[in-house]
C-alpha positions as CSV (number, residue, x, y, z in Angstrom):
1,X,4.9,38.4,-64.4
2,X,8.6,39.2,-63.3
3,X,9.3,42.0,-61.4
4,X,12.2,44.1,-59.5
5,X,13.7,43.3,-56.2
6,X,16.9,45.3,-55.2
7,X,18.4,45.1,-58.6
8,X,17.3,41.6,-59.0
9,X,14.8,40.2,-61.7
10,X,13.5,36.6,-61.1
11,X,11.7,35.0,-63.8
12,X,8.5,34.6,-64.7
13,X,7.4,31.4,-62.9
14,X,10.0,31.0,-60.1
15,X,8.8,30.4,-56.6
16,X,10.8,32.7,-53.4
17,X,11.2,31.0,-50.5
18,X,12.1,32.7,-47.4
19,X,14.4,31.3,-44.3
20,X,13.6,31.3,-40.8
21,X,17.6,30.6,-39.9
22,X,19.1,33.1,-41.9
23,X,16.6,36.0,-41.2
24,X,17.4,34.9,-37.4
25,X,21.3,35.5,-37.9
26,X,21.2,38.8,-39.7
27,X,23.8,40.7,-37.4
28,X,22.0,44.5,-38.2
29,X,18.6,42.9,-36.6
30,X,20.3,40.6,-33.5
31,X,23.4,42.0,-32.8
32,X,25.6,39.0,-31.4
33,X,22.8,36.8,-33.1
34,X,25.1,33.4,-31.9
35,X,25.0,34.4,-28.0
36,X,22.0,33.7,-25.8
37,X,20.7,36.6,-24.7
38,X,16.8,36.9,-23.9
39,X,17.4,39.8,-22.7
40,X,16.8,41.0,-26.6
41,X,13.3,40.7,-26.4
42,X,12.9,42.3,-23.7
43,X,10.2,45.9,-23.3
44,X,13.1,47.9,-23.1
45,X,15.0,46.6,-26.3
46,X,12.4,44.7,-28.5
47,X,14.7,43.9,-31.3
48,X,11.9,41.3,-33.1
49,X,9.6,44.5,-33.4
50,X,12.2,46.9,-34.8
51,X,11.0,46.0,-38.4
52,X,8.2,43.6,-40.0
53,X,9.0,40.4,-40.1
54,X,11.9,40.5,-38.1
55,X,10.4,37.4,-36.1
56,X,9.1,35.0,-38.4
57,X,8.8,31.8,-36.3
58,X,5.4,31.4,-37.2
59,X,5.1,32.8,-40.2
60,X,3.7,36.6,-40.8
61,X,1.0,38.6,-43.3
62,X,-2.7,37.0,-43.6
63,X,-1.3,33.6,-43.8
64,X,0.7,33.5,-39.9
65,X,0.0,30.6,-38.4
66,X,-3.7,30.2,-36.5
67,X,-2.2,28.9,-33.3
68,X,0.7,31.5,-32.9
69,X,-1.4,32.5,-29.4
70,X,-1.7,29.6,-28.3
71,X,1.9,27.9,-29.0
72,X,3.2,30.7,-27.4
73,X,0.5,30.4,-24.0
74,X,1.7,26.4,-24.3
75,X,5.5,27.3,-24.1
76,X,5.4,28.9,-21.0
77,X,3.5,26.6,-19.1
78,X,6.0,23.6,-20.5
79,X,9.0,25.9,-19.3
80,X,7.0,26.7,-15.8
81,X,7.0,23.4,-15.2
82,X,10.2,22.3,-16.2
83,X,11.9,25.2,-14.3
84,X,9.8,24.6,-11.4
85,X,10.8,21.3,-11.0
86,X,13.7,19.9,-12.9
87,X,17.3,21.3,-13.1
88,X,18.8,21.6,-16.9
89,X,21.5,19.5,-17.8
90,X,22.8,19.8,-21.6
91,X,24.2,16.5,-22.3
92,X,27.8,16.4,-24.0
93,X,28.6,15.1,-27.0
94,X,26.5,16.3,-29.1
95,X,26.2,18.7,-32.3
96,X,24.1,21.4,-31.7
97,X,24.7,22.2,-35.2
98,X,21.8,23.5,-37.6
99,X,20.1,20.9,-40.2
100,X,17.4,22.2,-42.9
101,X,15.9,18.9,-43.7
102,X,13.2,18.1,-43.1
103,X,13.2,20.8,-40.7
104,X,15.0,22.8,-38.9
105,X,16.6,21.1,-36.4
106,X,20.2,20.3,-34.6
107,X,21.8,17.9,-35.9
108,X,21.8,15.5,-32.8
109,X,18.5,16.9,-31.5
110,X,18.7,18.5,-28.4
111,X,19.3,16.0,-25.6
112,X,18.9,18.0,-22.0
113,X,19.2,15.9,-18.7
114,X,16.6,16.5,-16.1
115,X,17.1,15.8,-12.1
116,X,14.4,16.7,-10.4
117,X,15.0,19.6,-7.9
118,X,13.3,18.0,-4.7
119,X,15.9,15.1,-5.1
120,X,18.6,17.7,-5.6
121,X,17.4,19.3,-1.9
122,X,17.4,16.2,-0.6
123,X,20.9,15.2,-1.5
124,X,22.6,18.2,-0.3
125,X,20.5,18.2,2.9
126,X,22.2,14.6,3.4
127,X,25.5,15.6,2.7
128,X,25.0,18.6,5.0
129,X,23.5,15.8,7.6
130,X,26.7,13.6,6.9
131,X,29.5,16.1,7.1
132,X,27.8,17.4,10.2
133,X,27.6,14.0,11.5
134,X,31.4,13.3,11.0
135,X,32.5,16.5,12.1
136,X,31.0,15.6,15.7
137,X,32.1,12.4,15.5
138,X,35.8,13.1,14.9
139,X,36.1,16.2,17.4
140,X,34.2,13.6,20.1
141,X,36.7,10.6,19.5
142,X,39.4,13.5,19.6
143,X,37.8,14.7,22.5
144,X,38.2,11.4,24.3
145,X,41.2,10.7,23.3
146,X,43.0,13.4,24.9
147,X,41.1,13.1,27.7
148,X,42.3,9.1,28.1
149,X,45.8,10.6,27.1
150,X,45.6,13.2,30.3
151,X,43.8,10.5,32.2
152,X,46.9,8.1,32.4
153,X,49.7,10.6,32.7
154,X,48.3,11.9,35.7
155,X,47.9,8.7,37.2
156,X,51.4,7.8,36.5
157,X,52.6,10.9,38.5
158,X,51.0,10.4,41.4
159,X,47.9,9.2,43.5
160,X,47.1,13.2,43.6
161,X,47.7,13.2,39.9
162,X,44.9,10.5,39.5
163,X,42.3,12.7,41.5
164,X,43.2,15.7,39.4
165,X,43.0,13.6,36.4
166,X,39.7,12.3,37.3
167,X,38.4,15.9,37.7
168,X,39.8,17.2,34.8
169,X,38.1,13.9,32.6
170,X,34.8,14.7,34.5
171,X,35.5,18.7,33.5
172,X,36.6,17.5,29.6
173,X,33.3,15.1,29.6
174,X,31.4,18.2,30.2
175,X,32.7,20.0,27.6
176,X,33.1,17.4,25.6
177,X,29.1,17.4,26.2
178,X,28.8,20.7,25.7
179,X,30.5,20.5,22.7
180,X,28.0,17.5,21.6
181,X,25.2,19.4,22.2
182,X,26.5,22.9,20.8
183,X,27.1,20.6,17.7
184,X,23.6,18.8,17.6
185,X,21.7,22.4,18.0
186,X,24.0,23.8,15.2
187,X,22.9,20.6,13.1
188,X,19.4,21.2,14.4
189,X,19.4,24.3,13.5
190,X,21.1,23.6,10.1
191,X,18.5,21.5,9.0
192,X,15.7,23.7,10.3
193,X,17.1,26.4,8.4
194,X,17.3,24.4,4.8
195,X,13.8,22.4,5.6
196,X,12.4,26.1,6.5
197,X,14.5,27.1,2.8
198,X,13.1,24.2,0.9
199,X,9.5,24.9,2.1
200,X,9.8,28.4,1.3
201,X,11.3,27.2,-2.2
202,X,8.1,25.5,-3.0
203,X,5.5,27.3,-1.6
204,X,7.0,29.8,-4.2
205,X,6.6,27.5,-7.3
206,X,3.7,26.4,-5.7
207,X,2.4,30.2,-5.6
208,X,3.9,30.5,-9.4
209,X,2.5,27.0,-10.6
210,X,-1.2,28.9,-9.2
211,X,-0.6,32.2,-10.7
212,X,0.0,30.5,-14.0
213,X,-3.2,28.8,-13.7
214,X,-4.6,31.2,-13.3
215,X,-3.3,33.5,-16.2
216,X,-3.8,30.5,-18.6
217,X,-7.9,30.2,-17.6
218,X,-7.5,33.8,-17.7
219,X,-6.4,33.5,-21.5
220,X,-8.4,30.9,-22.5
221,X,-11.9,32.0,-20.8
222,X,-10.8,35.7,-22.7
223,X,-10.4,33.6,-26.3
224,X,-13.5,31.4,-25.8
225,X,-15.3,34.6,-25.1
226,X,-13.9,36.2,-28.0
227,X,-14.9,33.1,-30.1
228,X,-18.2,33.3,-28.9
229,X,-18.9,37.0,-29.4
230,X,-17.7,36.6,-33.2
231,X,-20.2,33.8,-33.9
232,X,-23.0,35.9,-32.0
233,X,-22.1,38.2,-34.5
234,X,-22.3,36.5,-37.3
235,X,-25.6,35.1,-36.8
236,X,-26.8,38.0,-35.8
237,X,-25.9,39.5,-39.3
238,X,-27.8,35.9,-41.0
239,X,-31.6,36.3,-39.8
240,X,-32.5,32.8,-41.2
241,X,-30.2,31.1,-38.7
242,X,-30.5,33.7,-36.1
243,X,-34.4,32.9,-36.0
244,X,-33.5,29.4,-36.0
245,X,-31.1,29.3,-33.1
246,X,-33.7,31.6,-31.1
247,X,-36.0,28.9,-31.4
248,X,-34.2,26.1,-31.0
249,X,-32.8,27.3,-27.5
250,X,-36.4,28.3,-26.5
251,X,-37.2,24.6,-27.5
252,X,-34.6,23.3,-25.0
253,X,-35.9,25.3,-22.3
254,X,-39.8,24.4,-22.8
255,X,-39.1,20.7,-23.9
256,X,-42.8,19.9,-23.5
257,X,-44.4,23.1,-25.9
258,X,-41.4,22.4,-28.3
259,X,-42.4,18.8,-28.5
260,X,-46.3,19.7,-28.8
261,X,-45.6,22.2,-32.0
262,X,-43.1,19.6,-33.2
263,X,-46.0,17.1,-33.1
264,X,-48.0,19.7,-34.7
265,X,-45.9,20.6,-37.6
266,X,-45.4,17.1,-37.9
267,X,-49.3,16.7,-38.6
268,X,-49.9,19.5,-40.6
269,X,-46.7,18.9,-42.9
270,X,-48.0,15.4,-43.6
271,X,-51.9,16.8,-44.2
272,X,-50.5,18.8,-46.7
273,X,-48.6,16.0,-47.9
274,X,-51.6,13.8,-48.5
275,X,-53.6,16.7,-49.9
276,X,-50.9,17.5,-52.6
277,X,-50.6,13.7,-53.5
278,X,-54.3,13.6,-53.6
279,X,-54.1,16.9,-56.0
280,X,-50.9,15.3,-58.0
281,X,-53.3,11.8,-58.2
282,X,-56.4,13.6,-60.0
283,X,-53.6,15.7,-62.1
284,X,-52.1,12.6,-63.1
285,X,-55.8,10.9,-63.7
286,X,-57.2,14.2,-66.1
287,X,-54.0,14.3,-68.4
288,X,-54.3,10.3,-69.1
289,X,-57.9,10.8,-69.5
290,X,-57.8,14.0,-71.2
291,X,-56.2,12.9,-74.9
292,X,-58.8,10.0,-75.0
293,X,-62.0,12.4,-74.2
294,X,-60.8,15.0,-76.7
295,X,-60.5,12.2,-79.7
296,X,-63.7,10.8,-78.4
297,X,-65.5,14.5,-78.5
298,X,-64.1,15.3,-82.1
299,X,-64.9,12.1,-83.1
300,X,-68.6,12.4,-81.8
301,X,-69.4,15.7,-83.0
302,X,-67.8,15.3,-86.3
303,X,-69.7,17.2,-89.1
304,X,-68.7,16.9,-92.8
305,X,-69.0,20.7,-94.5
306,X,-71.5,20.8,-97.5
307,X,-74.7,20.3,-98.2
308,X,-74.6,16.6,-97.1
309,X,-75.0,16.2,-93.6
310,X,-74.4,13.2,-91.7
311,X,-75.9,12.3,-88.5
312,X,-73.8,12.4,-84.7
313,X,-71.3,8.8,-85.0
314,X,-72.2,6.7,-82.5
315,X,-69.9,4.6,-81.9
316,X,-71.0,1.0,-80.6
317,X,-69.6,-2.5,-79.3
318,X,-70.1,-4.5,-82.4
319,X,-68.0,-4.5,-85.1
320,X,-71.6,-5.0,-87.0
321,X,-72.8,-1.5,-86.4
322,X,-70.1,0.4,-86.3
323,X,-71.8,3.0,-88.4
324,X,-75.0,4.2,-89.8
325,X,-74.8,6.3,-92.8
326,X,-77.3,8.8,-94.4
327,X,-79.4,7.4,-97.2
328,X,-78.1,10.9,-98.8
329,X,-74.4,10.4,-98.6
330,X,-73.9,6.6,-98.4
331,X,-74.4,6.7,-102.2
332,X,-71.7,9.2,-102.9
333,X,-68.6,7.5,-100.8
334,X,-67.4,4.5,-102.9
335,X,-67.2,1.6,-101.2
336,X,-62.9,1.8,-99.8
337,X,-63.8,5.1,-98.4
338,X,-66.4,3.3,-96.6
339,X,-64.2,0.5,-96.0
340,X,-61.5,2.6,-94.5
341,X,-64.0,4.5,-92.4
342,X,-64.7,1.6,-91.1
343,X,-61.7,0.4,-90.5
344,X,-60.9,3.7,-88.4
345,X,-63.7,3.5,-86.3
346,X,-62.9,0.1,-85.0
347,X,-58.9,1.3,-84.6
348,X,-61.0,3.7,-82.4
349,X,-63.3,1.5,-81.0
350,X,-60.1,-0.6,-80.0
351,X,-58.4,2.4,-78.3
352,X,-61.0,3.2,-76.2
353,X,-61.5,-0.3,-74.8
354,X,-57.7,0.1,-74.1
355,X,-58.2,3.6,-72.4
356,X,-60.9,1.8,-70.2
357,X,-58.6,-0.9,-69.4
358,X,-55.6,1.3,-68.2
359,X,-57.9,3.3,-66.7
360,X,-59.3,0.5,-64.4
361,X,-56.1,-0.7,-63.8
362,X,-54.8,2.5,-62.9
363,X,-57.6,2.8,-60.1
364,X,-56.9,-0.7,-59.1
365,X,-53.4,0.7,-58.4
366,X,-54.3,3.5,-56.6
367,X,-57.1,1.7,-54.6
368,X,-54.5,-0.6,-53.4
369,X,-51.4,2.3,-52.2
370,X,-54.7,3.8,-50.3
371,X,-55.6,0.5,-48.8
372,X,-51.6,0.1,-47.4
């Protein structure tokens, strides 16, 4: 039926869809809805639980989506990862720009560029290395140079000059290997410092990786017992297959009784078995049998009404003496009515032979299934 909504009346029969991007971009519920800010979800501001259904990535009401838990538990150990040990790279060129069909999706996808962060430690450690490297190469070969520069004026002065020069080269070689070895303890310690940083850096993620382990067995032993409580409940509130259960984990723990009262079921479900074939088999035996005897009983005791009695039928093999009638009535049935009588006795006669027949071939039958 239709109904109101804000002013509005649909019609009878149309279906209301709701969308996920547009309820994401309403400016009253995210302020600044285009900027990045995770900071909105945050304890302090919570702007998804301001209102129901502000947040309807997985859907809401009694048909939200059955693995909103763990979709959620599965995001953050993608993003640990990732952030542990990859740096995030957006690649250009690209339209980030919304599409509704099939799904929501940007247009281009989302193409993100990952170098790992080890390699990225490793890199600037080398460049450190390198610039250290040529920096003490340069001031050495400047170093030397000057010294060769003094080296040779002095000993164009004079022979005095020579000796000075010598002493000052040997003082300047000193220094200079000072300097060398003020440089190579500052690289030393350089790369100490970042191998020390770098270690620190992943014993951290390595410490984070653990505790997120540890919160995700955490989760899932929590939802597995939770599981497992509900369907203890619910058999506890079904007797039948709470019974069941009960005995079927005593049978697992005493395999050998469990197998002995299998056994024994077994045998007394297939006694009964038998005995209710056997009681089906004479069943089946009295109802054929029991049509024939009655005809044969009212034919035997049959007893006209009047004064003119006739003795018990008796009915034989031959057609010959079929009947014997009584001196007293045989003169007052005319002769078709003793022709048809006689006719129906051997119908009779017939039917029983036929009885006995199906009747011994029905115990042939039966001897025979016994005998198998």
């Amino acid at each position: 039926m239709a109904f109101e909504f804000k002013g509005y009346h649909p019609p009878a029969g149309w279906m209301a869809l709701y969308s996920i991007l547009a309820t994401h971009r309403i400016p009253t519920i995210y302020p600044e809805p285009e900027r990045f800010e995770p900071d909105r979800f945050s304890p302090q501001r919570q702007e998804h639980k301001q209102h129901p259904f502000n947040l309807i990535g997985f859907g809401g009401g009694p048909r939200i989506c059955l693995g909103t838990a763990f979709a959620k538990m599965e995001m953050k150990i993608v993003a640990a990862r990732l952030l542990r040990g990859y740096q995030w790279e957006l690649v250009p060129n690209q339209s980030l720009d919304s599409v509704q069909v099939p799904t929501c999706r940007p247009e281009d996808g989302l193409r993100v560029h990952l170098p790992a962060v080890v390699n990225c430690m490793a890199l600037a450690l080398d460049n450190k290395f390198e610039s250290l490297s040529e920096v003490f190469q340069n001031t050495k070969d400047s170093l030397i140079e000057k010294a060769e520069k003094a080296a040779f004026s002095v000993s164009d002065v004079t022979n005095k000059g020579v000796e000075t020069a010598v002493q000052a080269k040997d003082k300047l070689t000193i220094t200079t290997g000072k300097a060398v070895n003020t440089l190579t303890e500052t690289a030393k310690q350089t790369g100490d410092s970042l191998k020390d940083s770098v270690d620190g850096t992943l014993r951290k993620a390595e410490n984070f990786s653990n505790a997120v382990s540890t919160e995700v067995d955490k989760s899932l032993s929590a939802l597995i017992e939770r599981r497992l409580d509900t369907i203890k409940v619910w058999i506890d509130a079904h007797p039948v297959i709470s019974w069941a259960t009960k005995a079927l984990l005593w049978g697992v723990n005493h395999p050998i009784l469990s197998g002995i009262i299998l056994l024994l079921v077994i045998f007394l479900l297939w006694q009964l078995f038998k005995a209710f074939g056997s009681i089906v088999e004479k069943g089946f035996l009295y109802i054929l049998q029991a049509p024939f005897k009655l005809i044969y009983s009212l034919i035997t005791s049959f007893k006209p009404l009047g004064n003119f009695g006739v003795g018990r039928l008796t009915i034989k093999q031959h057609e010959a003496n079929v009947l014997n009638f009584n001196p007293e009535i045989s003169t007052s049935i005319s002769h078709e009515d003793k022709e048809r009588l006689k006719s129906i006795l051997t119908r009779l006669e017939a039917i029983r032979q036929e009885q006995n027949d199906l009747l011994q071939e029905l115990r042939g039958i039966l001897a025979s299934d016994k005998d198998n």
